[in-house]
N, C-alpha and C positions, 0 to 999 in steps of 0.2 A: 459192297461199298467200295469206291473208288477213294486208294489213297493219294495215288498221281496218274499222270495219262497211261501208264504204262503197270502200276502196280495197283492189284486189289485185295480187297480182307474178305478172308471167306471162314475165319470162326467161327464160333459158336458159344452163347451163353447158357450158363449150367446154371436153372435153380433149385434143384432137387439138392446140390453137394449140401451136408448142414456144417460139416468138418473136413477142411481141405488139408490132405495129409493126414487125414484120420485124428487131428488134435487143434486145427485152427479153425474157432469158428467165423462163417461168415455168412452173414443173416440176408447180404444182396446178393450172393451166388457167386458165381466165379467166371472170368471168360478165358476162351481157351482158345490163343493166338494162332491164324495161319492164314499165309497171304501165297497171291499169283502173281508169277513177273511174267507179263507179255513181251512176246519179241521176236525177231527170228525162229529163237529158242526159248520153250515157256521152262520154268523153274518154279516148282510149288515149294514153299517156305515150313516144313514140317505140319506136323501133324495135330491131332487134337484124343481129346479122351476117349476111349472105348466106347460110351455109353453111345457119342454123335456120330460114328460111324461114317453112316447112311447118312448123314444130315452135311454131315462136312461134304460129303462127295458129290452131293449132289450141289454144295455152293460150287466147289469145283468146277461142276459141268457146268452151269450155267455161266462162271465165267470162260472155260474155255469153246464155249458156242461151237462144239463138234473136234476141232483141234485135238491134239496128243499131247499129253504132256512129254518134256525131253531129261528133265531132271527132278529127283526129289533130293532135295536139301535138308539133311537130320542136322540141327543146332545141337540138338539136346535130346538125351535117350531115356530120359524121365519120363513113366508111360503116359501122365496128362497133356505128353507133345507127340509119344513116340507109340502109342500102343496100334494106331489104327497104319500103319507101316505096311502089314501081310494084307488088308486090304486091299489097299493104295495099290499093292501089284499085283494083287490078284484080277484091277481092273487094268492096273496098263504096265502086262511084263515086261515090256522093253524099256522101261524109264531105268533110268542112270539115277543111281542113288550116290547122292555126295556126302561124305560124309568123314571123322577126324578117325584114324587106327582105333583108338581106344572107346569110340563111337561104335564101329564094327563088330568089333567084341563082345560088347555089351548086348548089339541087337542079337546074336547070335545066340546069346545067353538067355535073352528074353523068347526069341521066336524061334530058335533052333532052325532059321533059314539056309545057312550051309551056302551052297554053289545056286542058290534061286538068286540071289543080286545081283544085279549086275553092277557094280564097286566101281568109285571113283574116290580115293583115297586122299583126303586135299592135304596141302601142305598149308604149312602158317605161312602166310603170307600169298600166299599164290591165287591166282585170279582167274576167274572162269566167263568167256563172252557167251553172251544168247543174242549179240547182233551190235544190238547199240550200247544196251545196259552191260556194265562188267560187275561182275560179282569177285571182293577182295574178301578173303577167307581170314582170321583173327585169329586164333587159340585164345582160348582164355580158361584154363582150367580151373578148376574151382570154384568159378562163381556160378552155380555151387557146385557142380558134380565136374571128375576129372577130365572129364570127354568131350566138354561145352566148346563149342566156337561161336561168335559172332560172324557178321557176313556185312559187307560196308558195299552199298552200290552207290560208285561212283560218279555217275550220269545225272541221276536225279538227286545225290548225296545224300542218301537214306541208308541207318544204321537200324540192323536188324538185330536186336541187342539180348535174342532168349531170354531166358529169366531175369535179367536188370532191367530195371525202369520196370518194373511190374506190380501189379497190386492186388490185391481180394478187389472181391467185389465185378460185378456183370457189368458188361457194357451199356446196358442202360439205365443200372442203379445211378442217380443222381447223390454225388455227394464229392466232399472236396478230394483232391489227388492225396494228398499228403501224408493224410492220417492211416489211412491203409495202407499208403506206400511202405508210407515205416513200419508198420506191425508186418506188415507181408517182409520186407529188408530183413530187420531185428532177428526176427524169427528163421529165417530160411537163408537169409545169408549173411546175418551180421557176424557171425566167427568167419569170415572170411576175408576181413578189413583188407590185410595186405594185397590181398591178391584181385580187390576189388581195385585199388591204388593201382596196382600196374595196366589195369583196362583202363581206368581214367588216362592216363599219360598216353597210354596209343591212342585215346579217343580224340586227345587236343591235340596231334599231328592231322586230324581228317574234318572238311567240310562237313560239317552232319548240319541237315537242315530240318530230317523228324525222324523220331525215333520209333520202331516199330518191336513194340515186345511181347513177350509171349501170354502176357497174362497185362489185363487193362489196356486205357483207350492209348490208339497213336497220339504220339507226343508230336507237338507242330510249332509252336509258339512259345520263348522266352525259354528255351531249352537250358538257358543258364541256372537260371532256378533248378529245375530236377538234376541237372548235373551238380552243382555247389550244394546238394540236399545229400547228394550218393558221397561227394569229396567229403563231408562234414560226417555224416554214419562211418563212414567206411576207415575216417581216420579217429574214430570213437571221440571226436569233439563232443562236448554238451551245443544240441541246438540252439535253447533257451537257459536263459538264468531263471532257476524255478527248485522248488522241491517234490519229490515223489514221497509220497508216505504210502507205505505200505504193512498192513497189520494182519497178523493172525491171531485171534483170540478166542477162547472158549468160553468163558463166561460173561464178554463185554467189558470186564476190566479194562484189560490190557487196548480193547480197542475205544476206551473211553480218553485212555491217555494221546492215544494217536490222533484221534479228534480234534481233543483239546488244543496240544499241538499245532495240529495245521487250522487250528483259528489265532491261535498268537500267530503265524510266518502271515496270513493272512491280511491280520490287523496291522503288520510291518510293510503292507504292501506284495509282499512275496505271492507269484503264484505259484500255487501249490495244487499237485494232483491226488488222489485217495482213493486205496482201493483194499478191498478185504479180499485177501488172496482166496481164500478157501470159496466164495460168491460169484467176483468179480471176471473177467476174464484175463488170465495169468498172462496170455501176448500181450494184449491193451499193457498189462501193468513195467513188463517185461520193458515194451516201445519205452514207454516214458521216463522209464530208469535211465533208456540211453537220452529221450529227447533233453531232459531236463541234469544240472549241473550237479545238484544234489540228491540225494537218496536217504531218508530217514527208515529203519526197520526196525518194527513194533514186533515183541513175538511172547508169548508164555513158554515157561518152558516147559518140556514135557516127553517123560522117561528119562528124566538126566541128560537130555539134549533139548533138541525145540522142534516146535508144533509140523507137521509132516506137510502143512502147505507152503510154509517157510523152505522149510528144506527145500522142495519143490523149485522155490522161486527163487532160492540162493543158488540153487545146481545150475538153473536155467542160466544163472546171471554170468557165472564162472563160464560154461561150457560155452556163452556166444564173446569171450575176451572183453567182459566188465572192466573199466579203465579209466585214470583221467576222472574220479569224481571223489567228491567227498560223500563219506557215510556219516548216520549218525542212529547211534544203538539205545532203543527202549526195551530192558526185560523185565520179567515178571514172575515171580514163582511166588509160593506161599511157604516153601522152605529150600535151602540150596540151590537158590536162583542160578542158571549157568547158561542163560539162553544168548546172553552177551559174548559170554568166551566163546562159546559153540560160531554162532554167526560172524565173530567176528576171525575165527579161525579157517572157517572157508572159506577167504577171499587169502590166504597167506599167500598162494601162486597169484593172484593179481597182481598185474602191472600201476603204478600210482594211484593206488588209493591211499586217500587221508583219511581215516576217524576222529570224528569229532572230541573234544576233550571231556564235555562235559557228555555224562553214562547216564542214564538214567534207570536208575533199579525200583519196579514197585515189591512189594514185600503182599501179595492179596489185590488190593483195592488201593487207588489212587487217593494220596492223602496228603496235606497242605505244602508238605514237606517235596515232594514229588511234582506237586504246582510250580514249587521256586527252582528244581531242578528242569523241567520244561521250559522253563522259562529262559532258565540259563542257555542250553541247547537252542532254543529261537532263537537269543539272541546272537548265537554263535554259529547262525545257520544263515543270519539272516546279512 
């Protein structure tokens, strides 16, 4: 696939993965980014998963129609970019691998290559010609791993963005950008707001006119949007005004209360999301918590703390920098209810949360009393 006169995509779509990272599902597969710069000097843009090998190399060769490649450019040493590396030179030992110090390291660690590289050690900022096209080198540590660079080519003002702007999902799964953006974001890089914020700010010093990332389709069109989507995750804004209700229950109680609930925020107009943690898929519920302003948490309690998919989903919440919303706590016990104190004591290192005033304690089974407490909670949600 031709992304410019000069750049092409020789990925590969994965539908076999069912769990990317071994914990994210995704039911359209996954694709696994890597492009060729023609020129003078060719430059192959990382690598792809183990399993494509042979599949990758051979898109390779078809784009370089006999030619050498001059350099291989590692962004990211993550093995679903970097694993097929010892390949790559085992078909062409004289390419120049580019790549960031603590990039080298890492491939060392991984393939025990040694004195087989031949190294090209880039600097932040520094720039590499293959003729016409210049390739400008970024650091961006952290988003997500410490080794990451971007790669900004000049000429045709194409930002090579490794894992940002990326998403689940195959390249020719049909569905919207968005929704997987964010569960792919939340999950794999949303603890990393800050550091996401300081590649934004290099990014609006540079012409980018598409975006080429390591996972989903090249970005081409009204790039404001996917950029003001990463500004907004990355600075833990609420996307939308909305509520997430999220419940764990074991008898149906406590998820009858949570129901009810988000049919009163409902009948207020409020959109509202619902998920039963222990069912549902914990990223989906995870995303939504950040997309939406509010977060209501339903849970029973249980062993004198609360229900183990809760916890689950409170860990998650805390460990990706939860922020910047209002809570609102349903518990449930049949004696020594503590599912409130419990949840709401793991968000004490979060940054700006509010809890809602009104608590809502069921005692068993939801009872008339517990209705007008819901109610109070809507209305103070809504």
């Amino acid at each position: 696939m031709r992304v410019t006169d000069g750049i092409f995509y020789v990925g590969v779509n994965d539908h076999e993965v069912d769990l990317f990272e071994g914990q994210y599902r995704v039911p359209n597969g996954m694709a696994y980014n890597s492009y060729v710069i023609m020129d003078e000097k060719i430059a192959v843009m990382d690598t792809v998963d183990q399993a494509f090998g042979q599949q990758w190399i051979a898109n390779v060769e078809n784009v370089l129609q006999g030619r050498k490649p001059d350099y291989l450019v590692v962004q990211h040493m993550e093995p679903d970019h970097s694993a097929n590396i010892p390949l790559f030179l085992e078909k062409y030992p004289d390419v120049q691998v580019v790549a960031t110090p603590s990039a080298f390291k890492m491939m060392n660690q991984f393939f025990s290559m040694g004195d087989r590289v031949n190294k090209i050690s880039a600097s932040n900022g520094e720039a590499l010609s293959l003729g016409e096209h210049q390739l400008h080198f970024i650091f961006t540590p952290m988003v997500h791993w410490p080794e990451v660079m971007m790669t900004y080519e000049s000429i045709e003002k194409v930002l090579f963005s490794a894992d940002g702007f990326g998403k689940f999902g195959a390249l020719d799964a049909e569905e919207e950008w968005a929704d997987e953006a964010r569960r792919y974001y939340i999950g794999i890089v949303g603890k990393d707001g800050p550091q996401v914020q300081n590649v934004l700010k290099k990014a609006s010093d540079l012409d980018i006119q598409i975006i080429c990332p390591l996972h989903g389709p090249v970005l081409r069109e009204n790039l404001n949007y996917y950029i003001g989507l990463y500004d907004t995750w990355s600075s833990y804004m609420a996307e939308s005004e909305g509520v997430t209700v999220a419940y764990a229950s074991v008898y149906g109680h406590t998820k009858a209360a949570a129901l009810y609930l988000a049919e009163l925020l409902r009948n207020r107009g409020i959109q509202v999301a619902v998920y039963d943690l222990a069912r549902d898929d914990m990223a989906a519920a995870l995303a939504d918590a950040f997309r939406y302003s509010k977060l209501v948490l339903a849970c029973n309690t249980y062993n004198m703390s609360i229900n183990p998919f809760m916890n689950d989903f409170i860990t998650r919440l805390v460990e990706h920098s939860y922020q910047k919303r209002t809570i609102g706590l349903i518990e449930n016990g049949s004696w020594a209810p503590v599912a409130g104190k419990v949840m709401r004591g793991m968000f004490e290192k979060s940054k700006d949360i509010v809890f809602a005033e009104n608590i809502v304690t069921i005692m068993s089974s939801m009872k008339s009393e517990n209705e007008a407490q819901l109610t109070a909670l809507a209305e103070e949600l809504a």
